[in-house]
C-alpha positions in Angstrom: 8.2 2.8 13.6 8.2 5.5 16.0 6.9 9.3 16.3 9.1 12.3 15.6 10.9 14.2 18.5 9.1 16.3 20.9 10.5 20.1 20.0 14.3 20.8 19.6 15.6 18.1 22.3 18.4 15.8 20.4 19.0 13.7 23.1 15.8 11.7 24.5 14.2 8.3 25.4 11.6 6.2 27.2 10.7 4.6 30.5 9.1 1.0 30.7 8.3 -1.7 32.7 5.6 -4.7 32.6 2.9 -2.5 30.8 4.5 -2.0 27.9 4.7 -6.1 27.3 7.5 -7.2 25.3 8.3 -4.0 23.3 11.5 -4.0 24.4 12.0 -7.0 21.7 11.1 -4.7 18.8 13.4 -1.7 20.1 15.7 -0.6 17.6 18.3 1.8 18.3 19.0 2.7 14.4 15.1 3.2 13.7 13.6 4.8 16.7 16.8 7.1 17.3 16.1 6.7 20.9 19.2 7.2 23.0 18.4 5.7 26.4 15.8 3.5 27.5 14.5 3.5 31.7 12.8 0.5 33.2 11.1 -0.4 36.3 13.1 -2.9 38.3 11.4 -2.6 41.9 9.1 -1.4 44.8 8.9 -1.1 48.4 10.6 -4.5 49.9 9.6 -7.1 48.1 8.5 -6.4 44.6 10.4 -7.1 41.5 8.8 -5.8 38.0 8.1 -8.8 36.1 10.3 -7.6 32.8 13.1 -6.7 34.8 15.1 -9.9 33.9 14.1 -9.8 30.4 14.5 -5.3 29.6 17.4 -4.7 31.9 20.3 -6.7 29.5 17.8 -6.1 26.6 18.8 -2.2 26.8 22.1 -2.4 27.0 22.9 -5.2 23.7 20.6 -3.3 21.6 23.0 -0.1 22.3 20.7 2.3 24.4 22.2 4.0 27.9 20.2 2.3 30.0 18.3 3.3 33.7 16.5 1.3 36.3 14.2 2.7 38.8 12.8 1.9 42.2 9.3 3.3 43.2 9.9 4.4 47.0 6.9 3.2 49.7 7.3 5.6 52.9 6.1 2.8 55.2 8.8 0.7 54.1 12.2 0.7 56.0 14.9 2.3 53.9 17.0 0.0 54.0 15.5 -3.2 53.1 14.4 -0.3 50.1 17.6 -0.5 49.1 18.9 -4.4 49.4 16.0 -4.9 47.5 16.6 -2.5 44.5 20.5 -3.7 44.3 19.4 -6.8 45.2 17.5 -7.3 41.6 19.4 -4.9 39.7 23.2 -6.2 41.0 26.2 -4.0 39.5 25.5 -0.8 37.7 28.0 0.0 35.0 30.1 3.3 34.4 27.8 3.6 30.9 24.5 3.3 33.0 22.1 6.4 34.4 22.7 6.3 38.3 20.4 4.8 40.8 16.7 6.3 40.1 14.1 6.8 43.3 10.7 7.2 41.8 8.5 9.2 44.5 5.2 10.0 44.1 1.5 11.0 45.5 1.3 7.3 45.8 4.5 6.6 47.3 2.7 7.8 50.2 1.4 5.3 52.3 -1.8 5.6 54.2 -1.0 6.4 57.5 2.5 6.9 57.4 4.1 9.4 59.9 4.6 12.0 57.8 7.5 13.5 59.9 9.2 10.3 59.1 9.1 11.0 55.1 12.1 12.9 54.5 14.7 12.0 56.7 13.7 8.3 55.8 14.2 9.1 52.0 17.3 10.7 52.4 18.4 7.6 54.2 17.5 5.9 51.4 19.1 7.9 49.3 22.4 8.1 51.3 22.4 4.5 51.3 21.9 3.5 48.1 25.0 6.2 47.0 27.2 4.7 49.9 26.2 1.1 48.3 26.7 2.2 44.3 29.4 5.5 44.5 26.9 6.9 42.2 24.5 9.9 43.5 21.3 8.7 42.3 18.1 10.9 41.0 15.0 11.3 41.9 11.7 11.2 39.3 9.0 13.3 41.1 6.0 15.8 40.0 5.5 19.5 41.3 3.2 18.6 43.2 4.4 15.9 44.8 7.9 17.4 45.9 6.4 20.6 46.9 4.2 18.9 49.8 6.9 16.2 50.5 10.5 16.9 49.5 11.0 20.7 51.1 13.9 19.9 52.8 16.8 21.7 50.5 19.3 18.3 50.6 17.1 17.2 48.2 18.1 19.8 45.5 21.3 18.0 45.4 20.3 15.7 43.5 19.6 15.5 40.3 15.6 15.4 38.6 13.9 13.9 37.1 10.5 15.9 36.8 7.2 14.5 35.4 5.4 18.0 33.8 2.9 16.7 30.8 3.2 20.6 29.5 5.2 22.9 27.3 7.4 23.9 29.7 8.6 21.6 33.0 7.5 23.4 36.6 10.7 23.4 38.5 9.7 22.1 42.3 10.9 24.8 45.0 14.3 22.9 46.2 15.8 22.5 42.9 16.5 24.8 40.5 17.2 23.0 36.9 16.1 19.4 35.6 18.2 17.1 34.4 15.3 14.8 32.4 12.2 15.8 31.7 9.1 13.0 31.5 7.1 15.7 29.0 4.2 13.0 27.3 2.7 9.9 28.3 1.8 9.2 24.7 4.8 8.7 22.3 4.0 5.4 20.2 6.4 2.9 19.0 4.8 0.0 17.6 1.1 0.8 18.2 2.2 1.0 21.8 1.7 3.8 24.1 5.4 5.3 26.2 6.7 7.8 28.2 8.4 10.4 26.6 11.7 11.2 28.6 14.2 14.3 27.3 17.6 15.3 28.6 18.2 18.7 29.2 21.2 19.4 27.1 23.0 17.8 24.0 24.9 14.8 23.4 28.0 15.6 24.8 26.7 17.1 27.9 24.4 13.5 28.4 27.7 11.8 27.9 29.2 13.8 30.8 26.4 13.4 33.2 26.1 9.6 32.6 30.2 9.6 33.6 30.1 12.1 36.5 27.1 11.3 38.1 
């Protein structure tokens, strides 16, 4: 059924959306020891992942903790960002990860006013915290972050870092991550995922789920 764990981590999962099909069907939270499962629900202003519907009430009656993400355009007004994201994803429970931002090298637009990036993020962010109560996190790469996110509000909340390495490279603002996307080849079914661990043990994923 599945792969063993990536080193020592006890607490781990996967990220999905339309690529992986209908996977989320053969999930099985007593097999694959998984403990929380993150999917795709939108983009920009308009676009809604396609398994959304079907994943997002999956995930939570088969038992997992449960995440949905919105990949972040720059040339799209924060806002209408956000009323899109809730929009699709509605209420999110006290047992469910926080809002997720995805931002990446392709989150940048071509020509975008780059002086517009971060303030326009961090409206975004603001926004979607003022909208949920919940301080959401942010999936970036080194790379990415160290170009884009320099300003140090970001370090406030918390990562979500995508390292395929032995060890995660920590961007400049922050100074710990909270999940760490460490593979993009953990199999379950004959199908290809990304492997996601949480940096500390049960308890401690328990505590951030209800804090955050």
């Amino acid at each position: 059924m599945t792969t063993t764990a990536i080193n020592n981590f006890t607490v781990f999962g996967i990220d999905i959306s339309r690529y992986q099909g209908n996977e989320i069907n053969f999930l099985n939270k007593q097999v694959d020891k998984l403990s929380f499962i993150i999917c795709k629900a939108t983009e920009g202003i308009t676009y809604t992942d396609s398994s959304f519907k079907t994943n997002w009430p999956a995930i939570q009656a088969k038992g997992y903790v449960r995440g949905a993400y919105h990949f972040y355009h720059c040339n799209d007004d924060p806002s209408k960002q956000v009323a899109n994201y809730l929009g699709v994803v509605g209420t999110f429970l006290a047992t469910d990860f926080p809002p997720i931002v995805d931002f990446e090298e392709s989150s940048i637009d071509a020509g975008v006013n780059k002086a517009s990036i971060q303030p326009n993020l961090l409206q975004f962010l603001t926004l979607l915290e003022q909208r949920t109560g919940r301080k959401p996190l942010i999936y970036t790469d080194n790379n990415t972050a160290n170009a884009y996110l320099t300003d140090p509000a970001f370090g406030g909340y918390s990562l979500w870092i995508a390292n395929y390495s032995s060890t995660p490279k920590i961007p400049n603002v922050w100074k710990n991550w909270t999940i760490w996307q460490q593979s993009p080849s953990y199999k379950l079914n004959g199908q290809l995922n990304d492997y996601d661990v949480f940096n500390g043990d049960s308890n401690a994923f328990s505590n951030f789920i209800q804090s955050s």
